[in-house]
C-alpha positions in Angstrom: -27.4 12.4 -44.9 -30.0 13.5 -42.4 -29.5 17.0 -41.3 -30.0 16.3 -37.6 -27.0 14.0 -37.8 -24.5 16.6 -39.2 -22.5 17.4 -36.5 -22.4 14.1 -35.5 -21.3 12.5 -38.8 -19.3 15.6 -39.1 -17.2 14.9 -35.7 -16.9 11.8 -37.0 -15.5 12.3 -40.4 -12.8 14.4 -38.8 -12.5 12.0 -36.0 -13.5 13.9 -32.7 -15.8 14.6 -30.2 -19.5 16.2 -31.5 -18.9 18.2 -28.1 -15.6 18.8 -29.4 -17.1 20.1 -33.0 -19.1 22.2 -31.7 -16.9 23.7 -29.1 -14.3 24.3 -32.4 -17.2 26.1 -34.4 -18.1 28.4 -31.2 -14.3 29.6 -31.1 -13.9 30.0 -34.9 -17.1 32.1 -34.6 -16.1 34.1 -31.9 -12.4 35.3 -33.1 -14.0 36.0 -37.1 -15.9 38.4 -34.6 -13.4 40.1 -33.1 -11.2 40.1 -35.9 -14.2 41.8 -37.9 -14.7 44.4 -34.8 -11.1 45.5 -34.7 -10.5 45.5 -38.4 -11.9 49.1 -39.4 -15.2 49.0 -41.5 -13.8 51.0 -44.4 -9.9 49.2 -44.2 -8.9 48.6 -48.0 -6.4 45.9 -49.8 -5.8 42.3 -47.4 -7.3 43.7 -44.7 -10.5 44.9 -45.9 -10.9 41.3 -47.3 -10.2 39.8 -44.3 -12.5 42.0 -42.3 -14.9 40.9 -45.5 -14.3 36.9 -44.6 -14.7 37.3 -40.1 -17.7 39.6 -40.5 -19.4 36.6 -42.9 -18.2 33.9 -40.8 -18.6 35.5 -37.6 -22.3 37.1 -38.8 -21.0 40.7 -37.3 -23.6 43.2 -38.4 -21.7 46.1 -38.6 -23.1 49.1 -36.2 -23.1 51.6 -38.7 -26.5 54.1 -39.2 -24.9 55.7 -42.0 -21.5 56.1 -43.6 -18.8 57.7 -40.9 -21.8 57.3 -37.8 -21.9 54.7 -35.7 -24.4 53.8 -32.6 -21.5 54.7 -30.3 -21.1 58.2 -31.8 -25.1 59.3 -31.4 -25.0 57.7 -28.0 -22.2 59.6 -26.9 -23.7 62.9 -28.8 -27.1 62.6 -26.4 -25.0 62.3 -23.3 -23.1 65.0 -23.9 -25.8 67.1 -24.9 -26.8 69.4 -21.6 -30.2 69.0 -21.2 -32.0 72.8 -21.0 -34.6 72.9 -18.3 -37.8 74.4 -19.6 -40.1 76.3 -17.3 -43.6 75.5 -17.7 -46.0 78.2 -16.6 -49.8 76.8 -15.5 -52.5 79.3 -15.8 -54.4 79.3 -13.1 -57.7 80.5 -13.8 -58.8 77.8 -16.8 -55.6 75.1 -15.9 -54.0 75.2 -19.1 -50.6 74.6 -19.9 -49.2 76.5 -22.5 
């Protein structure tokens, strides 16, 4: 079996479309993802298993930097942080800034 015929030979095994197959695959692929993106990351027992089997099939990378922090949290941390303006003085006789 040549691996450039797969998803042919594959459609055909099953007896549809290539376009078909690959239109199947892209769904499957997206819903493991959004099953693996509403299943919480630390969810125990069937559920932690399923979230286990979408995030493989889907490929989610979870967006965890580390345990209990996620992108979303430190990017809503630096928004909410006021910025403090800082008053820098130039000294005028040698044009330094301190």
């Amino acid at each position: 079996m040549d691996i450039a015929n797969l998803a042919p030979d594959l459609a055909r095994l099953l007896g549809i479309n290539p376009a078909t197959l690959v239109l199947l695959l892209w769904i499957i692929v997206q819903a493991a993802n959004v099953g693996a993106r509403l299943i919480p990351n630390d969810a125990t027992g069937y559920l932690g298993v399923l979230r286990k089997i979408c995030a493989l099939i889907g490929l989610y990378v979870s967006s965890r930097i580390t345990s209990g922090v996620t992108v979303n949290d430190t990017a809503k941390a630096v928004i909410e942080t006021p910025v403090t303006a800082r008053q820098v003085e130039v000294d005028g006789a040698k044009g330094k800034v301190p």
